[in-house]
C-alpha positions in Angstrom: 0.0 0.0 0.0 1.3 3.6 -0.8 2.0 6.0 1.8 0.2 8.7 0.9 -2.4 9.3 -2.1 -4.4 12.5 -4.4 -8.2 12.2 -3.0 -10.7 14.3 -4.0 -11.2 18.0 -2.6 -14.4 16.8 -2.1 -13.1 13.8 0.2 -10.7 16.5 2.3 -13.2 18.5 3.0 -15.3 15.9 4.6 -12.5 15.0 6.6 -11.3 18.8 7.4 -15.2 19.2 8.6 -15.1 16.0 10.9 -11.8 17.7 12.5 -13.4 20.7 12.8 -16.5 19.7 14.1 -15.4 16.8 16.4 -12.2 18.2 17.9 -11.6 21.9 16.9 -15.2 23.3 17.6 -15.3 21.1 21.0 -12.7 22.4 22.3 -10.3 19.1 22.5 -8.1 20.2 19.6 -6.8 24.3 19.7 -5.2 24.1 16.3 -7.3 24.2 12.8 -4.2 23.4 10.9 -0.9 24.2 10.8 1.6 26.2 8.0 4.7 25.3 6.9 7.3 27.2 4.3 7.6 25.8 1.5 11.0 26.3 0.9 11.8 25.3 4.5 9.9 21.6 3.1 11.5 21.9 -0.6 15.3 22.6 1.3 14.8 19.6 3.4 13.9 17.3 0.7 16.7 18.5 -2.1 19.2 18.2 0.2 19.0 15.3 1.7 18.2 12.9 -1.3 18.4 9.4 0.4 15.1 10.6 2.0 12.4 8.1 1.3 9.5 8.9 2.8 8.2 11.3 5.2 7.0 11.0 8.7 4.5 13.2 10.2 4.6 13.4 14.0 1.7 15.4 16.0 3.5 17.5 19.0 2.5 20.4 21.1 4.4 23.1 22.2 3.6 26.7 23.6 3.8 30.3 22.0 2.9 33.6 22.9 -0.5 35.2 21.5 -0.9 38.5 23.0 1.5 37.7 26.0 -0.5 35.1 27.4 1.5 31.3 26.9 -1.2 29.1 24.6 -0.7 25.6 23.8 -0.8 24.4 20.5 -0.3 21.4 17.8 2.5 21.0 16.1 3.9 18.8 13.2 7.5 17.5 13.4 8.4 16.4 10.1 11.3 14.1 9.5 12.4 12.5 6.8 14.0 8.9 6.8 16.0 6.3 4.3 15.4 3.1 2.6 16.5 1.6 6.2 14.4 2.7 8.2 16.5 5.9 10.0 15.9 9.3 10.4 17.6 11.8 8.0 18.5 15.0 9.8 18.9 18.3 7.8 22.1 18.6 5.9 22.5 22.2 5.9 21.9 22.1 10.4 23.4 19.2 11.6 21.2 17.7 14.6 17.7 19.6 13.4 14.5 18.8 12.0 11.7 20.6 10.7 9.5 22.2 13.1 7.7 25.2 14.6 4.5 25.5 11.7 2.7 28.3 12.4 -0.6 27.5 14.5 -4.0 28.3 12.7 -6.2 29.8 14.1 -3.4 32.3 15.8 -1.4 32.6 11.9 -4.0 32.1 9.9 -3.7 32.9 5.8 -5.9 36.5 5.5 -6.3 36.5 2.2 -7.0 34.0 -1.0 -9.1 31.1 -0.8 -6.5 29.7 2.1 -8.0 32.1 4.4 -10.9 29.5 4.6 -11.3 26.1 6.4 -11.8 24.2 3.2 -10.0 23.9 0.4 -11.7 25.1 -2.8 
């Protein structure tokens, strides 16, 4: 099985809405999505080709909105090899990507990415 597939917009949105609805809107999840440079992600991946596939982890860490300390999700993405091991950046030794910016606290403004669903 692959990891990781196109699907429908249709088919994310139903999915994005089940977040929202069940986790976000209840109060259990304080993050709508996170955002990530894309030349922070397009860096990682050129430079380190031995990179294989791409592993997703769910973290939380705090920030500052306002002054006040808020928790939030995270993603730590880290690539790893054929074997089975982590591939650190090439270009920081000992680092992986992290620190997306929380949604709804860095939220897109404008465009059709200022909504929840992608159309």
């Amino acid at each position: 099985m692959p990891n990781g597939a196109e699907v429908p917009v249709a088919t994310a949105n139903g999915y994005i809405s089940d977040y929202l609805t069940d986790y976000y809107a209840t109060g259990k999840a304080p993050t709508k999505s996170m955002i990530m440079d894309a030349d922070l992600l397009r860096g990682y991946l050129n430079n380190n080709t031995n990179i294989e596939n791409v592993k997703f982890m769910l973290g939380v860490r705090t920030i500052s909105v306002g002054g006040v300390d808020e928790e939030v999700f995270t993603l730590i993405v880290a690539g790893y090899d054929s074997s089975g091991n982590y591939v650190l950046s090439s270009t920081s030794p000992d680092m992986i990507l992290d620190q997306l910016a929380p949604c709804p606290d860095e939220c897109p403004t404008v465009g059709n990415a200022a909504n929840d669903y992608i159309s």
